[in-house]
N, C-alpha and C positions, 0 to 999 in steps of 0.2 A: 535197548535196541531190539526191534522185530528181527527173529530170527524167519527172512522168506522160505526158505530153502530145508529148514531145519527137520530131520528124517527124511527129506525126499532122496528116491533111492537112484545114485547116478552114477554111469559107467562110462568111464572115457577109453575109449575103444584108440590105441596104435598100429603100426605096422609091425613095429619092435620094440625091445625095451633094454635097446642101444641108446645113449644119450648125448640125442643130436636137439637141436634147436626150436624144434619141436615137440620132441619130450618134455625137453626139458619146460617147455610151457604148458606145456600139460598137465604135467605133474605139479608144478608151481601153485596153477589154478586149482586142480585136486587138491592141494594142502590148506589152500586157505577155504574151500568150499564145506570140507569137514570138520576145523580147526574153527572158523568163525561164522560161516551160516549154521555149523551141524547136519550138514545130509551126511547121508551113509556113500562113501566115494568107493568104489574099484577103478583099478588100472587092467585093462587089459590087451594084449600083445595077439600077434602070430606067431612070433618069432625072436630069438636072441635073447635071452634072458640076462642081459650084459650090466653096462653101470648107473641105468634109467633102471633096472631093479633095486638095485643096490641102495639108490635114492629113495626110492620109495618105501623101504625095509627102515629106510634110516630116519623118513620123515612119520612112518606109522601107518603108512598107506597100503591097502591090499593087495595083490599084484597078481598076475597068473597070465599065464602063456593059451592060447588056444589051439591045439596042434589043427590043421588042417587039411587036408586031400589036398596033394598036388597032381599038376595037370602041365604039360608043357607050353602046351597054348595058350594057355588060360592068364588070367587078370594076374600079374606078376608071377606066374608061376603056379600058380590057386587054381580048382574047378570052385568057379565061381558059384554056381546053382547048390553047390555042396555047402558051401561056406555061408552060404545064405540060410540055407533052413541051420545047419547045427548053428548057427548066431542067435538066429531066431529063437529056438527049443532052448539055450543060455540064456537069453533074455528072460523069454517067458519066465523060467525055472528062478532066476536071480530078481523077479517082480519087480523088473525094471524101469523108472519111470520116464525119466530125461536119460536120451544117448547122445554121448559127445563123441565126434569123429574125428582124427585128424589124416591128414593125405589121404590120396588119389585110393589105394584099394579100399582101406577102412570107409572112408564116405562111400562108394557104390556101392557095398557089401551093407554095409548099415541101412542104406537109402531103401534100400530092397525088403532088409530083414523086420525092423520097427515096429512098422504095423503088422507084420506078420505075430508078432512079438509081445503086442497089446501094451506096448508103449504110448507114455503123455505125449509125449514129442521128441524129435530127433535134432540136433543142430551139426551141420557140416558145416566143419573148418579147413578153410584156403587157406591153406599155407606159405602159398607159392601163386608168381605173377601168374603162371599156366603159359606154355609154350602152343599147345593144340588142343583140340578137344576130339574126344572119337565117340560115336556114337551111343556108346556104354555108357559115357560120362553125360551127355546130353540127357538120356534117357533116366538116371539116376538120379540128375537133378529136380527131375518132374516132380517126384515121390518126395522131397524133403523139404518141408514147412519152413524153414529157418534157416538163416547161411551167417557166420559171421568168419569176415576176413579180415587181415592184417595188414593189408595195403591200400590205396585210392586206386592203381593199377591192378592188383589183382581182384578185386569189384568190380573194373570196366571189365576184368577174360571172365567172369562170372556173367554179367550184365549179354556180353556181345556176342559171347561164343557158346555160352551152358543156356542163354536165354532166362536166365534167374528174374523174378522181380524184386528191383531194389527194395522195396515197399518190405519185403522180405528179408533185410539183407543188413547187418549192422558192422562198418570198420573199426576195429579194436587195436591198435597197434597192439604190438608186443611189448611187456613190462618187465626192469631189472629190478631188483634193489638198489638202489644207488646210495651207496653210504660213503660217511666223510671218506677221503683219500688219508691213508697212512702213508709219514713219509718215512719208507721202510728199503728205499732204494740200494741203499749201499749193499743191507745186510743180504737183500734178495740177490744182489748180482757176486756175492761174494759165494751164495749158495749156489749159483751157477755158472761158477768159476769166470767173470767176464770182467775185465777191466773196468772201473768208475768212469773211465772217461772214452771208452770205446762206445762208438754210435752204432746202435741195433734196431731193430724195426723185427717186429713178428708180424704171424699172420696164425687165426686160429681157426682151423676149422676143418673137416678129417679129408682125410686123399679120398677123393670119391669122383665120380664125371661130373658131377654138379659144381666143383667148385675148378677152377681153371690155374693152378698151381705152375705148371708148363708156364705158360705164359711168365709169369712171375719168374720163375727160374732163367728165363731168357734174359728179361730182364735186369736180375740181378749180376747178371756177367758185365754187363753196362755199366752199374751202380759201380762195381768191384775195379774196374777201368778208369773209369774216372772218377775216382775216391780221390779227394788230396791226400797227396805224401807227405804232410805236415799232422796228418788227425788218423787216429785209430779208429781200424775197421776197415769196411762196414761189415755185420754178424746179421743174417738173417736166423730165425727162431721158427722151425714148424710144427706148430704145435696141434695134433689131432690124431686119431684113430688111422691104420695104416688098412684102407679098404681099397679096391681092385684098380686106381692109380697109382701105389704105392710105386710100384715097381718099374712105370714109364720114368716116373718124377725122379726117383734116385737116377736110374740111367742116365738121366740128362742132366744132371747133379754129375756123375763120375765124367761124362763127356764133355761138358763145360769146365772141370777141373775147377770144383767150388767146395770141396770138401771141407775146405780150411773157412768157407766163409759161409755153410749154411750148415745148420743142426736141426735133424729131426728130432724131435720130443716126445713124439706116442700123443698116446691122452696125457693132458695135464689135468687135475682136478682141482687144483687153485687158482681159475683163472684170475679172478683182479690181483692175487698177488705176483702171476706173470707180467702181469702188462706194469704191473706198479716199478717194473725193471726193465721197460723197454721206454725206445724216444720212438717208436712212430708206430702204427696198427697198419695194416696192408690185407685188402678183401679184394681179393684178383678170382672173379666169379661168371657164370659165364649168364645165369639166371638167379634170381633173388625176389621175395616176399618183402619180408621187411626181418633183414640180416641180424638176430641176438650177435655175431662178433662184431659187426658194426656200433651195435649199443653198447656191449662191452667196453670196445674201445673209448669211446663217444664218454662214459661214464669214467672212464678212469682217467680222463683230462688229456686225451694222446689227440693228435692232430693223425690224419686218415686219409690216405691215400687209397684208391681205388678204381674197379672197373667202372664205366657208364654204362648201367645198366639202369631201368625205370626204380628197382628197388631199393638201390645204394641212394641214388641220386634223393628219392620222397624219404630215408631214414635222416641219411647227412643233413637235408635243407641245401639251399643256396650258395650259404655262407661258403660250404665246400666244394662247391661243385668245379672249381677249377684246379682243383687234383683229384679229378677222375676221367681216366684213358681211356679212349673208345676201344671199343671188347678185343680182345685177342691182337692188340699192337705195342707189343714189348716195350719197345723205343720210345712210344709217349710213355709207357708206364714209369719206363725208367728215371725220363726225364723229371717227371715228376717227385719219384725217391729223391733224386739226387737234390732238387728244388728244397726240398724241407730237411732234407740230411745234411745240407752246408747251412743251414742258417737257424739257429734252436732260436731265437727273437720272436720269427715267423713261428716257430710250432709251438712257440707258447701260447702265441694269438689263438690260433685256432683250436689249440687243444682247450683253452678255458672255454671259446665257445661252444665249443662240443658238450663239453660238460653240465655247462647251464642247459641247453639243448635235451642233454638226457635227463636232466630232474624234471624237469617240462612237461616232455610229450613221452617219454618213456617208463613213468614210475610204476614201480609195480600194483600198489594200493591201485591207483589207477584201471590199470588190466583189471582185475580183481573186482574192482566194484560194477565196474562197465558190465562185466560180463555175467556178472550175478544177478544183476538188474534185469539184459536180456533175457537170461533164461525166464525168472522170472515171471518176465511178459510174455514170453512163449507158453509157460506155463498157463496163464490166463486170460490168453487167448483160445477164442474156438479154434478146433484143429481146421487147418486148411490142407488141399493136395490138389498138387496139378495133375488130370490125366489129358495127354497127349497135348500139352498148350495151352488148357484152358483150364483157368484157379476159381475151383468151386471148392464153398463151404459144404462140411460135412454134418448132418445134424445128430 
């Protein structure tokens, strides 16, 4: 096997090294770029040195924080022009070749620094469908040779709004491992004290604004109402990082009087053995890329209930799309739960579909080779760069 990649020196640049859904593909990608191409990988962060460190210690991966000038106004908090040049002066000093970015600061901050940097090439990664674009972000796009996303949706807010050309531009879904399903049910639910025949449904993903939890909560006072009085439950399951929704979400937890019917969990760090204990997945979000809980789910055979958003709707396919609630409307969502919480026949259906669905289009070899490939051809290609709209070669 040609090793393409093998000693090329490559930094993949976060926001944090909190382990969200994007780290966590990140780092995924880092492991297998050092493990089976052999470049030389770094992780490196602004902020949080949390359980996307911890990962990375555990997979043998380099890691480090970059502390940098804060600013009130500035790019998340950041003087940006600051963060620009000490990137830069890191780059240079770490004879870096290929920079990989993920989210909105790390790509403008990189788009800027790179060439500064006397980097091969840069690649920014979309994470996310993109809600607006501001000037900063148009302007940053100019600068960067190479875009790859994880959506058909989040390539058209690239394409329509950053002005990107696709020519440019490669979609990669997101990749799990998807391995055989253990049937380990009994002993999982016995670890978390729940009845064998109690009906449960989680949802994984951390209290953040990003993801729409409120609404779900509304909803589940619906579910809890018209639960039959002949079947146990229903148990919702919140399983994620307690970040600055925490504390709306519980409130309205104590004020719906659901304490007996929802448990928060923090972070869980064995997800597929969570879900291998629940009967349904639930992603009540208010924007979406292409959701890791959704593949999750999708991968450990659960039928999926969810928001209608472009990102749910293009991970699930079709087959699902008629349990998913248009955004922020309790009452369909609920209707929904209650739809596949009285009939397990049904969530069988759909959960084996899911499942085939995610060995399919979400395997991780998959992510991995696609994206190795790209680089790659970035690599040997001549460098290109748009200034102000127009894409000239640089000799």
């Amino acid at each position: 096997m040609t090793l393409r990649l093998q000693g090329k020196r490559i930094i993949i640049v976060l926001w944090c090294l909190e382990l969200g859904g994007a780290e966590r593909q990140a780092i995924i990608l880092g492991h297998y770029l050092s493990q089976v191409e052999k470049a030389s990988v770094q992780i490196w962060a602004f902020e949080s040195p949390g359980e996307a460190a911890k990962l990375c210690k555990e997979l043998g991966l380099p890691s480090r924080i970059i502390p940098l000038r804060q600013k009130a106004d500035g790019l998340w908090g950041l003087d940006l022009w600051d963060a620009v040049w000490t990137m830069a002066k890191l780059f240079r000093k770490e004879r870096a070749e290929v920079i990989l970015s993920y989210l909105t600061p790390p790509n403008i901050i990189c788009a800027f620094a790179w060439r500064i940097a006397g980097a091969s090439t840069c690649i920014w990664n979309q994470r996310s469908s993109g809600i607006d674009s501001s000037k900063m972000d148009r302007m940053a796009s100019k600068l960067v040779p190479w875009f790859i996303v994880n959506s058909n949706h989040g390539a058209a807010f690239l394409f329509s709004k950053l002005g990107v050309n696709p020519s440019r531009t490669c979609v990669i879904r997101n990749g799990l491992a998807v391995t055989p399903i253990q049937n380990q049910r009994a002993s999982l639910r016995q670890e978390l004290g729940l009845d064998q025949n109690l009906f449960c449904a989680c949802m994984t993903a951390n209290l953040t604004e990003y993801k729409d939890h409120l609404t779900l909560i509304r909803a589940w006072r619906i579910v809890v109402d018209n639960w039959p009085s002949d079947q146990l439950g229903p148990i919702l399951l919140l399983a994620g990082k307690h970040y600055n929704t925490y504390p709306m979400v519980k409130h309205l937890v104590d004020h719906l009087d659901l304490n007996n019917h929802i448990r928060f969990l923090g972070h869980h760090k064995d997800v597929p053995a969570l879900l291998g204990a629940v009967d349904l997945g639930i992603l009540s979000s208010l924007e979406e890329g292409c959701p890791n809980a959704l593949i999750e789910y999708m991968a450990a055979g659960l039928s999926v209930v969810g928001t209608d958003n472009p990102g749910i709707r293009e991970t699930l396919g079709e087959y699902g799309h008629p349990f998913l609630a248009p955004p922020g409307d309790h009452i369909s969502l609920a209707d929904r739960i209650l739809v596949l919480g009285k009939q397990p026949d049904l969530r069988s259906e759909f959960g084996k579909n899911n499942r085939l669905r995610a060995e399919a289009e979400f395997s991780l070899d998959r992510l991995c080779r696609e994206t190795t490939k790209f680089i790659v051809n970035a690599l040997d290609q001549k460098t290109w760069f748009r200034r102000w709209g127009t894409l000239r070669p640089t000799h």
